[in-house]
N, C-alpha and C positions, 0 to 999 in steps of 0.2 A: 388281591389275594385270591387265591382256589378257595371253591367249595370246602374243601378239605382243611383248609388252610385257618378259612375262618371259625370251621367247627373247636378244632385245637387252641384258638386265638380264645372262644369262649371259654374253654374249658381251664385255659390258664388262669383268666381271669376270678373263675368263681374259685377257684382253688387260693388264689390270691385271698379273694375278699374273705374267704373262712381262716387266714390266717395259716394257711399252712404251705406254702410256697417254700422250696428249700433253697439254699444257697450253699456255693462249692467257697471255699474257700482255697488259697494256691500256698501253701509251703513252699517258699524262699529257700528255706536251709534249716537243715538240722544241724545240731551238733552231736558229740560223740554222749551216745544213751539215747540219744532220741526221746528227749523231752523238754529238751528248750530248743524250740522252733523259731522260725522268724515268718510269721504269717501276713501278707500282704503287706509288711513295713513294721510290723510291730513283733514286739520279742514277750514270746510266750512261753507258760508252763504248760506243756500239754496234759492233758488229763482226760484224753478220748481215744489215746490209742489200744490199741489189743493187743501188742507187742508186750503180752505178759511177763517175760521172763528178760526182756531186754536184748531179746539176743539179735535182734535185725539186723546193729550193725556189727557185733561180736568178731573180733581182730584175726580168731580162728574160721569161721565162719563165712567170712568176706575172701579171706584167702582160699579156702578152697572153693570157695565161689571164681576167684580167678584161675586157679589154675586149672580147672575144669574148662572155661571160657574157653581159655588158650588152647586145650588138647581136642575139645569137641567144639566148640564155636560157640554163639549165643540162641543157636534155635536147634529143634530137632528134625525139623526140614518135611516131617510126614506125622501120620496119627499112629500108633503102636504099634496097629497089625499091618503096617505097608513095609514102613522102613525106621521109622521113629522110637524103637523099642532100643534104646544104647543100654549097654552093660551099670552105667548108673542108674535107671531108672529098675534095671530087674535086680540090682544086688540092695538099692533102698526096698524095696516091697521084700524080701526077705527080712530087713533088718527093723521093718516095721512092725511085720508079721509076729517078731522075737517080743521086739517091745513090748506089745498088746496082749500077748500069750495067745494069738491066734493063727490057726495055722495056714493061711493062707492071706495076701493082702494085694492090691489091686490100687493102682494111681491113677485120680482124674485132676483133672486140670482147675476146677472147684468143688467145694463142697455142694453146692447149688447141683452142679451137672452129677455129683454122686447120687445123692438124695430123690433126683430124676432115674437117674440107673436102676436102683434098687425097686422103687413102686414101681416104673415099667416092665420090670422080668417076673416082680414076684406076683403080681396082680394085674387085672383088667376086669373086662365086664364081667358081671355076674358076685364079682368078688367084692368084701369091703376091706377098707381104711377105718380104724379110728388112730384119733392123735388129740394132742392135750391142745387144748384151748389157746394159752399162750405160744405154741409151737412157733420158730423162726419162718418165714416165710418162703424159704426153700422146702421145708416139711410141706408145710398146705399145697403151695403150688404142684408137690410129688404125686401130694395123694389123690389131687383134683385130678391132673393131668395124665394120670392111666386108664381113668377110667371107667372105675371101682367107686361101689357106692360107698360114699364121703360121710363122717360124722366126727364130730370132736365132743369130749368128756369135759367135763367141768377141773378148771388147771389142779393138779396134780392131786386129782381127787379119785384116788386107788376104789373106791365103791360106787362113783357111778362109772369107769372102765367095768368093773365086773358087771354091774347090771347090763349094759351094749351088748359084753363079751356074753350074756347069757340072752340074750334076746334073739342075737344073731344064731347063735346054735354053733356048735362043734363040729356038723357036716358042712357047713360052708368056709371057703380059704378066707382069713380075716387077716392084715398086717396092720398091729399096732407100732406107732411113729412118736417117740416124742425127744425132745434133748435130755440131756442128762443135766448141761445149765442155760437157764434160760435167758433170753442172751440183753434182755431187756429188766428183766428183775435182779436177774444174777443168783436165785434161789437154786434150789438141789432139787431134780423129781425125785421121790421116792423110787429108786431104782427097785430095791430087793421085793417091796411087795409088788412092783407093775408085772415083774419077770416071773412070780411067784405063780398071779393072774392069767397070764399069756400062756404059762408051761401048760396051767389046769387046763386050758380050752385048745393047746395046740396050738398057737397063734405065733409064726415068729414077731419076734420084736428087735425095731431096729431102734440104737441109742444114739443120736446124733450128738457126738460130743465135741463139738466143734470149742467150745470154752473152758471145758475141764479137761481136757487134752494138755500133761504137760506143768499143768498148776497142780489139780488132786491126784493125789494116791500117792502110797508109800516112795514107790520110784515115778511118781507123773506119769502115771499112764491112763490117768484120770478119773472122772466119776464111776464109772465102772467098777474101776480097780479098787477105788475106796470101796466102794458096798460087798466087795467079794464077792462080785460073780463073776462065770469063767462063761465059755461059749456056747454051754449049753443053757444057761441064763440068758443071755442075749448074744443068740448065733448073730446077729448085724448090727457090728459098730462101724461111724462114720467118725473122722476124724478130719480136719483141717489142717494144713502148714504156716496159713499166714498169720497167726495170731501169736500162743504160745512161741510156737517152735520159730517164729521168725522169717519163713521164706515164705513160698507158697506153693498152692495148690491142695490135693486131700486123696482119703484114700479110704477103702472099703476094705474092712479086715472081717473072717470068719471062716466057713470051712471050705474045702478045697469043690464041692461041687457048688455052691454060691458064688466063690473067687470064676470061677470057670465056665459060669454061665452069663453071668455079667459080661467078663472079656468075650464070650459067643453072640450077645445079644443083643450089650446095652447098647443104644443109638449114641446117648452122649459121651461113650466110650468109642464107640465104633470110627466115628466121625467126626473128631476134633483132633485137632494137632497134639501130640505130645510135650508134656513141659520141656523146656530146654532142659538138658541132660548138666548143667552146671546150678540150675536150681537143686537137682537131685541129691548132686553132690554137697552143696550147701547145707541140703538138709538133715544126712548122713552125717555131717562132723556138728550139726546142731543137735542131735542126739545123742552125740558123745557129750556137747557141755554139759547137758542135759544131767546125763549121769555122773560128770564129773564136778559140776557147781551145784547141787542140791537147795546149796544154800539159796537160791533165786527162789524158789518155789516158798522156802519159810520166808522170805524177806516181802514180797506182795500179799502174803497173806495176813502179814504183821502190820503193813501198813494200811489194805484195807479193817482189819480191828480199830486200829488204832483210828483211824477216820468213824468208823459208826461209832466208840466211843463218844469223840468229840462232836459229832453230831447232837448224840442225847446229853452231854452238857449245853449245846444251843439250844433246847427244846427243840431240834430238827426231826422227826418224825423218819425211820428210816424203815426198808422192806428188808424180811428175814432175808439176806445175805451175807453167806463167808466168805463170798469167793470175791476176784479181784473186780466184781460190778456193783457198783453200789449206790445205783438212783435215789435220790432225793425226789418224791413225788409232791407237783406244784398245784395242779389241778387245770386251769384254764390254761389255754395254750398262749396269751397275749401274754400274760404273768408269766410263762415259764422261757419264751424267748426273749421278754425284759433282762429276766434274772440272769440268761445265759450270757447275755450282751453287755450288763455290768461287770459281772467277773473276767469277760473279754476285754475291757476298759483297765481292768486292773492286772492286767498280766496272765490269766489261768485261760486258756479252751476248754471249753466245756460246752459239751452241743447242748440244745434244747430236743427234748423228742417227743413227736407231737403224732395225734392219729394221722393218716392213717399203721403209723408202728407201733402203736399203743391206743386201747380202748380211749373212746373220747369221756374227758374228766381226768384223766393220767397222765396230763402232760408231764413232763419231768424232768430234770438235770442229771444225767446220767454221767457218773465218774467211775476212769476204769483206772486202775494204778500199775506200776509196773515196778520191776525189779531195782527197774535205774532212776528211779525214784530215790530221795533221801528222806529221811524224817524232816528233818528241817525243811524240805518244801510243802509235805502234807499239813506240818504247823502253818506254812504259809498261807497255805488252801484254805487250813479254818479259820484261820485269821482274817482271808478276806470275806467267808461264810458268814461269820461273827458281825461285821461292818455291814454288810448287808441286811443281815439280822436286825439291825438295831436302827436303821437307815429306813426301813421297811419295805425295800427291794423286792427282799427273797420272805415271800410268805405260803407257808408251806401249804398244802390241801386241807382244808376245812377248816383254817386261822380267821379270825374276822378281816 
């Protein structure tokens, strides 16, 4: 092997030996819903997906998925500002723009390359970032990655934000970054007072709601929406496609000189291919289910209750979450990809999530539920929790 070769060869290895080595697993086949998989030979209950609302494979959804295919093809052939900019992708940024109540809205190809977009136009040297502590690691990487001198606040802790925000001063540009859910607890930042903070110091703030996109607020248009604020509370919201809404890709909403400095600036805007113009479309009659199935949004939220219920009748130990994430925290990472691997044994996927995606001591079992879930499988779920439980498998953080 290279030099190079063998450095990588160690580097696997100690990564091994701390137990934290990951594994792909290959999906065979879905069925219709997209939660009974057949993974490597075995037929599972999935409980890791983000397809909140169930709509992936959604009968309407897939259809104009094809007939889009048919009239523009499966690619956009160039990046937006060449030749890649089809009439579906500028009439979805209008109709997203509507959704979010914002007036302007802008499509990238991930949330990841948004999230880069935004700290590269709005900051660089001389400037800061703060961001919450648990932030997704499209955040951190933004805020490292500009340039800007970098700090994070104690997770969703609205008083040490203000003491940063007052340390830094009101003459210098500060962009405060956090999610709205986070994507590993599944908890709510205090939106109303971060926005509150930000206003006092002048600081925009960007909400990346990549998980409440869709699940919260009256009509799903997220964490945002629930706390009632509008864009002058947080001029920069990021949102995602592949989760919720089912397709992919994301999109930066807020006002029309933001919208129009990003499309003049951003690099990961500049220089990447546009999404196929039949994702676009896809995701246009996904926000029609949106509005027309509502009932998707009460039905995952019903089942995640109905799980942290059943958890505190196991004596399971759960983290404040309402929303469709809802880790069960293990502690040691050997214990929490044992636990993950019995419930694989018995029908359920359920990842184990171990640092570096989570502070070390936090390993966890993270479950995320979804529309096309039924009751009767989440009874399944705790059913096999339960067996576990009493088996002494699954032993939560700080149990003997």
């Amino acid at each position: 092997m290279s030099r190079a070769d063998v450095t990588l060869a160690e580097k696997l290895a100690a990564q091994a030996a701390a137990g934290r080595s990951r594994r792909r697993r290959t999906v065979e086949a879905r069925e219709p819903g997209g939660v009974r998989v057949n993974v490597e030979g075995r037929e599972c209950l999935s409980f890791c997906s983000n397809d909140y609302l169930g709509l992936a494979d959604h009968p309407r959804i897939v259809a104009a998925f094809c007939e889009a295919a048919r009239r523009w093809g499966v690619g956009s052939g160039a990046s937006h500002l060449v030749s890649g900019h089809d009439a579906e992708h500028h009439v979805l940024e209008e109709e997203l723009a509507r959704f979010v109540a914002r007036p302007r809205a802008l499509l990238f190809s991930t949330g990841y390359m948004a999230n880069l977009a935004v700290a590269s136009v709005l900051v660089g040297r001389g400037d800061h970032v703060l961001e919450d502590r648990l932030n997704h690691a499209s955040l951190l990487d933004a805020g490292l990655a500009s340039g800007a001198r970098f700090a994070r606040y104690a997770h969703a802790d609205v008083a040490a934000l203000r003491k940063r925000l007052a340390l830094i001063g009101a003459t210098a540009r500060t962009l405060v970054m956090t999610d709205g859910v986070f994507s590993m607890d599944g908890d709510i930042a205090p939106l109303r007072e971060i926005a509150a903070a930000c206003r006092e110091t002048d600081a925009p703030l960007l909400v990346d709601d990549a998980h409440g996109f869709g699940v919260l607020g009256a009509m799903g248009a997220g964490s945002v929406e629930e706390a009632g604020l509008g864009v002058d509370d947080v001029p920069i919201l990021m949102c995602t496609l592949g989760k919720a809404v089912g397709t992919f890709g994301a999109f930066v909403a807020g006002s029309p000189v933001l919208i129009e400095s990003l499309l003049q600036r951003a690099r990961t805007y500049l220089y990447t291919t546009a999404l196929p113009p039949a994702v676009a479309a896809a995701t246009r009659e996904s926000l029609r289910v949106m509005r027309d199935e509502p009932w998707r949004r009460s039905r995952v939220l019903e089942h995640a209750a109905r799980f942290r219920a059943g958890l505190a009748d196991l004596g399971l130990p759960s983290l404040p979450s309402r929303t469709p994430i809802q880790p069960v925290l293990i502690g040691e990472e050997a214990a929490a990809v044992a636990a993950s691997s019995a419930l694989f044994e018995q029908g359920f996927w359920v990842p184990a999530i171990r640092p570096p995606t989570v502070p070390v001591g936090t390993s966890r079992l993270r479950f995320t539920f979804s529309a096309s879930h039924t009751s009767a499988q989440v009874e399944q779920l705790l059913a096999a929790l339960r067996e576990l439980r009493t088996s002494g498998v699954l032993r939560p953080a700080g149990s003997a």
